[in-house]
C-alpha positions in Angstrom: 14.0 30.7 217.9 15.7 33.6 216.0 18.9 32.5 215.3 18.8 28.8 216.6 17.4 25.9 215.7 17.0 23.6 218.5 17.2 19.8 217.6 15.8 17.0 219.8 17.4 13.8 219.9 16.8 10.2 220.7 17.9 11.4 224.3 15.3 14.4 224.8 17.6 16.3 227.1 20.4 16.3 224.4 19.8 18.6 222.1 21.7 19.8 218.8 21.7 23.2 218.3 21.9 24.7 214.6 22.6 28.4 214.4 21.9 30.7 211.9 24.9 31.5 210.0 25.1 34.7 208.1 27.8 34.5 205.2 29.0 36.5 202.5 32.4 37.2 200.2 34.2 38.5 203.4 33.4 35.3 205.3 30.5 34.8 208.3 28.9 35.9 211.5 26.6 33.5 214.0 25.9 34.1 217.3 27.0 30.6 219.5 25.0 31.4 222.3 22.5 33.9 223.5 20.7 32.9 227.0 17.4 34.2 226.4 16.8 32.2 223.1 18.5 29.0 224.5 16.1 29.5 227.1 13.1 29.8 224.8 14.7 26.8 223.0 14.2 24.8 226.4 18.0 24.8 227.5 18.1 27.3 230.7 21.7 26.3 232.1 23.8 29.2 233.6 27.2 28.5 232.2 30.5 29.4 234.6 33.3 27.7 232.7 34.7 27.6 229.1 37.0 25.6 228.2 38.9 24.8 224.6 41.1 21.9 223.5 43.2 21.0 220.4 43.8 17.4 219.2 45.0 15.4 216.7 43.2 13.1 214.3 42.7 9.9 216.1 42.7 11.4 219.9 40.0 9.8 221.8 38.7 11.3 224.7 36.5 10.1 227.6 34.0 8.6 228.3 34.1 11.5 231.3 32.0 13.2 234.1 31.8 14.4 237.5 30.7 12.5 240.2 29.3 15.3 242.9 29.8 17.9 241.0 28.1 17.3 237.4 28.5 19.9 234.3 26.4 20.4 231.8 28.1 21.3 228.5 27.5 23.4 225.5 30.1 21.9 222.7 31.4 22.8 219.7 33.8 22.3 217.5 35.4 25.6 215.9 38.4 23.6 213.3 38.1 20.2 212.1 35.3 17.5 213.0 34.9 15.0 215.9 32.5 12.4 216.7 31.0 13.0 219.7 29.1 10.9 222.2 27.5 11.4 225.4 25.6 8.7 227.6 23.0 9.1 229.8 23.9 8.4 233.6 20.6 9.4 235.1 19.7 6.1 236.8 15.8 6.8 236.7 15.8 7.8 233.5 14.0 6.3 230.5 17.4 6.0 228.4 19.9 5.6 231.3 22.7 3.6 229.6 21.7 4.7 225.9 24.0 7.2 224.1 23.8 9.4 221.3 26.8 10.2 218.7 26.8 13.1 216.5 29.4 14.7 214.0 30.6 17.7 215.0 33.0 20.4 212.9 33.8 24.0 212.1 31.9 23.3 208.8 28.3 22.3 209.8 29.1 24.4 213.1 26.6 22.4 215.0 26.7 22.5 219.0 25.4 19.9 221.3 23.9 20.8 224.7 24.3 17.8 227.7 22.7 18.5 230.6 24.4 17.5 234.2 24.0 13.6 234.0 26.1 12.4 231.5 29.4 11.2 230.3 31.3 12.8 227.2 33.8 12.0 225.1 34.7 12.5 221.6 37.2 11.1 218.7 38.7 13.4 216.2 38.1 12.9 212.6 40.1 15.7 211.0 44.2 16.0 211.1 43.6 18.4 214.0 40.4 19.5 215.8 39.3 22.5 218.1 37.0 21.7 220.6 35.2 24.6 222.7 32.3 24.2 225.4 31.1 25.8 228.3 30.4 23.8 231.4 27.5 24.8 233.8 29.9 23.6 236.8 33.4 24.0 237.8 36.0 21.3 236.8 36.9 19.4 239.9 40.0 16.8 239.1 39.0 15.1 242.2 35.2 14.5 241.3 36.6 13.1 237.7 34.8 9.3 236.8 34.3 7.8 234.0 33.5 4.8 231.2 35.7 2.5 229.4 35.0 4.1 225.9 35.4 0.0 224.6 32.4 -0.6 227.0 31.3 -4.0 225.1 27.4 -3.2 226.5 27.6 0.3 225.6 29.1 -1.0 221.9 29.7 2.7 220.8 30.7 2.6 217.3 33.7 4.7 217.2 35.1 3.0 214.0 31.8 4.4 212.5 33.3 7.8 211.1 37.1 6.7 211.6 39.0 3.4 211.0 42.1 4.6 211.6 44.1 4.1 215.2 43.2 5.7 218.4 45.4 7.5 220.4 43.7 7.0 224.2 45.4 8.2 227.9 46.9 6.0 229.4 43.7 7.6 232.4 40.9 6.3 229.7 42.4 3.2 228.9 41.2 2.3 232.4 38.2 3.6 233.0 35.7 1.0 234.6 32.8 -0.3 232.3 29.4 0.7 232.5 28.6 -2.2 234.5 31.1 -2.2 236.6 30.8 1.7 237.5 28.4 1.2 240.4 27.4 4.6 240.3 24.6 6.7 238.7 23.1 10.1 239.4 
């Protein structure tokens, strides 16, 4: 696909996407997105939002997502690494309730693609960590739901890539668990 290489995962609809970087002495150029390849690469979202955090090492986020208004996302991390995880909300879905984790970070500059569905979240790995993604929907603060990232039937292993401690909202330390979320899309 050019200058992507599109990744399927456990989760079909997730997809990691590699892009070609071009480097030399002065440094490096990739394109992160290009519509008409994506699309050939079986992701045809139309993106209307970008969005770009900075956290520090130990910052959990999520497990997040909208409830009427769902986004798709496009993530990236542009400085340091994160874990990041994503679960599949799709109630007739062959994998509702399974999630997927990858490493994310300005070195291996790999993007992840989430289609409207699913919760996010992430945990930063490095000191400090960018974190960039477009959003095929408009962030609604009222529509916000989500996960207890502790979810003991989820049993996402955060401590996988970090052992350290977690610094969590005081929002996602109560979030509901999977089970008792009575709600699905």
């Amino acid at each position: 696909m050019g200058n992507f290489k599109f990744i399927k995962t456990d989760i079909p609809d997730i997809v990691i996407v590699e892009p070609k970087v071009y480097g030399d002495a002065r440094g490096y150029f990739m394109e992160t997105y290009h519509q008409q390849m994506f699309k050939e690469g079986g992701i045809d979202a139309v993106f209307v939002q970008d969005n770009q955090s900075c956290s520090s090492k130990g910052v959990l986020r999520g497990l997040h997502f909208q409830k009427t208004m769902p986004q798709g996302k496009l993530v990236r991390v542009v400085s340091g690494s994160v874990y990041d995880v994503t679960v599949d909300l799709r109630k007739n879905s062959p994998t509702y309730g399974k999630w997927i984790g990858v490493v994310l970070s300005g070195e291996n500059k790999k993007q992840l693609y989430i289609p409207e569905g699913f919760a996010h979240g992430f945990l930063v790995l490095s000191d400090r960590a960018e974190f960039v993604y477009k959003c095929t929907n408009f962030y609604n603060p009222q529509d916000e739901g989500g996960i207890a990232y502790n979810d003991p039937d989820l049993n996402i292993d955060w401590t996988a890539y970090f052992d350290g401690t977690f610094i969590i909202s005081d929002k996602d330390k109560v979030h509901p668990t999977f089970k008792e979320l009575n709600f699905a899309y």
